[in-house]
N, C-alpha and C positions, 0 to 999 in steps of 0.2 A: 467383830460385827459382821453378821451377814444379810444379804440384801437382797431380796426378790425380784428379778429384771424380766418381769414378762410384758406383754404387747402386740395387737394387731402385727405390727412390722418392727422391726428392728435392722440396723443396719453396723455396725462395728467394723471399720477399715483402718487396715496399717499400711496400704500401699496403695492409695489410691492417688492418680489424677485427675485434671479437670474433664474430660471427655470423660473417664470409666474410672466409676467409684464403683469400687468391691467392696465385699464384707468379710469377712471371718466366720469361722462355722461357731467361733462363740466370742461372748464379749473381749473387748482388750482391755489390758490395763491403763492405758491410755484412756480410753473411755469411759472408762471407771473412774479414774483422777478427775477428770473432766467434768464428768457428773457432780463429783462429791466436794471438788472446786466450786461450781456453780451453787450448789446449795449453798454454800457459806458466805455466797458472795463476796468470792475471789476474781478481780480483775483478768482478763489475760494476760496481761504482762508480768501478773503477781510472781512471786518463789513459788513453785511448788515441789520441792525437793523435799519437803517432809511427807510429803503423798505420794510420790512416787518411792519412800524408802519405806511406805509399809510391805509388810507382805500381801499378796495377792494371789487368791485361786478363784476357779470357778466352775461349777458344777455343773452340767447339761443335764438337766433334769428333762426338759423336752426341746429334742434339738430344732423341731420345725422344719420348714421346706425353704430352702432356697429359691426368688423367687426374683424378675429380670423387669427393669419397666426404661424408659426412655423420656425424658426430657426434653422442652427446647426454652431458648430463655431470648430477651434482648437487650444489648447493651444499655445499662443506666444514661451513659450520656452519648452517644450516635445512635440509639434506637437501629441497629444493624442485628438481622439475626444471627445468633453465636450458634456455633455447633453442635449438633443434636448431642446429648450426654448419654451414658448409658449408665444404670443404677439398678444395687445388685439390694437384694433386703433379705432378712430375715422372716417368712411368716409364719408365726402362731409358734414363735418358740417361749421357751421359760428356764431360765437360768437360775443356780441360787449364787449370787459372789461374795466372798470371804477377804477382809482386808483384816491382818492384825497387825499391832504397834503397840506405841505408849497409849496408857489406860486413859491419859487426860483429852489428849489427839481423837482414841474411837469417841469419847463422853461428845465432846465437842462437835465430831461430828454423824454422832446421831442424833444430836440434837436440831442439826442441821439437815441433815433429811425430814424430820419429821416437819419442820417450817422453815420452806428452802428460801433464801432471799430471791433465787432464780429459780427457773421452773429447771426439773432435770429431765432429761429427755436420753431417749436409748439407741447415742448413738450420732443420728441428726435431731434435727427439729421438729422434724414431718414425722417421728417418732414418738408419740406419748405412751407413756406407761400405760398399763390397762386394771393396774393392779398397786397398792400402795408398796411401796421401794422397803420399806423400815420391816425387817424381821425382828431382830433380837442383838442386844451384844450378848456376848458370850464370857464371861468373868474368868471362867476354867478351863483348862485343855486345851487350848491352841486352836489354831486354825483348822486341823485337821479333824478335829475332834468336835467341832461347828458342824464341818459337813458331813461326818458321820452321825449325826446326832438330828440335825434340822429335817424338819416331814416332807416329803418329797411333793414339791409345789405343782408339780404336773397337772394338766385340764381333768375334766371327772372322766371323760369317754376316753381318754389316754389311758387312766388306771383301772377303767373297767375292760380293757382290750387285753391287759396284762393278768386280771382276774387270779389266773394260775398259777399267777407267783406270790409267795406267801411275801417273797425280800426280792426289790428290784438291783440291781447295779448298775451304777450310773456312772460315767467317767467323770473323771475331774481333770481342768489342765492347771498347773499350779508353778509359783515361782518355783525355779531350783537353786536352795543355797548355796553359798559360793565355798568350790572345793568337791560339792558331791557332782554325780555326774551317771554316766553322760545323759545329754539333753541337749534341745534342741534352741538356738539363737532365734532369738525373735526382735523385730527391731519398735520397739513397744512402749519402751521406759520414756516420759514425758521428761523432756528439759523443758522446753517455755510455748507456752500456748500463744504467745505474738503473734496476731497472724501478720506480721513483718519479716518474723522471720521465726516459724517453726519448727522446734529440734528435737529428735527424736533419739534415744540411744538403745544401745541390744540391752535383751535381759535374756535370760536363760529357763527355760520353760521344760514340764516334764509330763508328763499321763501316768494316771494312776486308778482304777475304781474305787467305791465305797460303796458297801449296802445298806438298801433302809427297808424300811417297812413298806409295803401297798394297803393303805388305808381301806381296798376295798376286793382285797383278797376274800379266794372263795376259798382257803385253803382252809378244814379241820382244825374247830378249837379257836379262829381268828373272828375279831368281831369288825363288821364293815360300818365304815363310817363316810359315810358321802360328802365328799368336800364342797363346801360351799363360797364359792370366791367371794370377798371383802367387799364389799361398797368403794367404789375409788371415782374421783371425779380429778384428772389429774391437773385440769385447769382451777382448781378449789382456793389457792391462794393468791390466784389474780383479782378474788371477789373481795378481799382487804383494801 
């Protein structure tokens, strides 16, 4: 199944604390369970061990600009002010991400993307999607073969900049099975979203490109087609 993760802001952290929350320069896999947890209206205390043993990649289709803002908040109950935070986002990126598994697990939850019991959000809260999440499952060829195959979701004035490539390449960071190698440790893999007690464990991570097509190549013999982004109102199933 792969998913369309674009948005004003997005923010993705595997090492943040409460004064400075960072991001990642593309989504986690945490955050990805998280999300796809929340559509199905999984508890946080719930198991998620079947969503953290899918596989997972994701594609940077448009990686965005990194971007820095600051916070101040006051205690709930001594109304004291806490310490200025610092927060890191993602802006005007678009990702495509790829989870594969058992056939019944993707059914299920794409179905759950498509009417999420929770809203999913890319990343935090103050994140909404800008664009609807549900691309396509994919029946045949693997994960790999998702993202070599799916249209490169990029903005229109992204792919009319690139114009002069008939095929763009776009990196992908993707789980690394166990045994192949080498690769780099990421501490990524969700054990329990408690926020009591939140666990996190390494997964093994690797880079790779894929090429696709530019919908709106000027290259000889290619016909251009202007991408027109979906209608999305991401608040839509709060109106139920």
């Amino acid at each position: 199944m792969t998913l369309r993760l674009a948005g004003p802001l997005q923010s993705w952290g595997s090492s943040s604390r409460f004064a400075r929350r960072t991001t990642e320069r593309a989504p986690t896999k945490s955050g990805v369970v998280g999300l796809l947890a929340a559509a199905q209206g999984r508890d946080r205390s719930a198991d998620v061990a079947d969503l953290a043993a899918l596989r997972f990649a994701v594609r940077l289709d448009q990686p965005g600009t990194r971007v820095r803002d600051y916070q101040t908040a006051h205690h709930a109950d001594t109304d004291k002010s806490m310490p200025v935070s610092e927060r890191f986002y993602l802006s005007d990126a678009v990702f495509v991400a790829a989870v594969e598994g058992d056939a019944d697990l993707i059914d299920a939850l794409h179905t759950a993307i498509r009417s999420p019991v929770y809203l999913p959000f890319l990343g935090r809260r103050s994140c909404p999607p800008s664009r609807p999440l549900d691309l396509r499952v994919h029946r045949t060829g693997g994960l790999w073969r998702a993202l070599e195959t799916e249209p490169w979701q990029a903005s229109t004035w992204v792919q009319r900049r690139r114009a002069r490539e008939h095929r763009v390449e776009l990196e992908v960071i993707a789980d690394l099975p166990a045994g192949e190698g080498p690769g780099d440790s990421v501490r990524d893999r969700p054990i329990s979203f408690d926020p009591r007690h939140r666990r996190y464990g390494l997964r093994t991570v690797h880079s790779r490109a894929v090429t696709v097509p530019n919908p709106l190549s000027k290259s000889p013999g290619t016909s251009r087609r202007a991408f027109v982004p979906p209608t999305h109102d991401p608040m839509g199933p709060l109106e139920d």
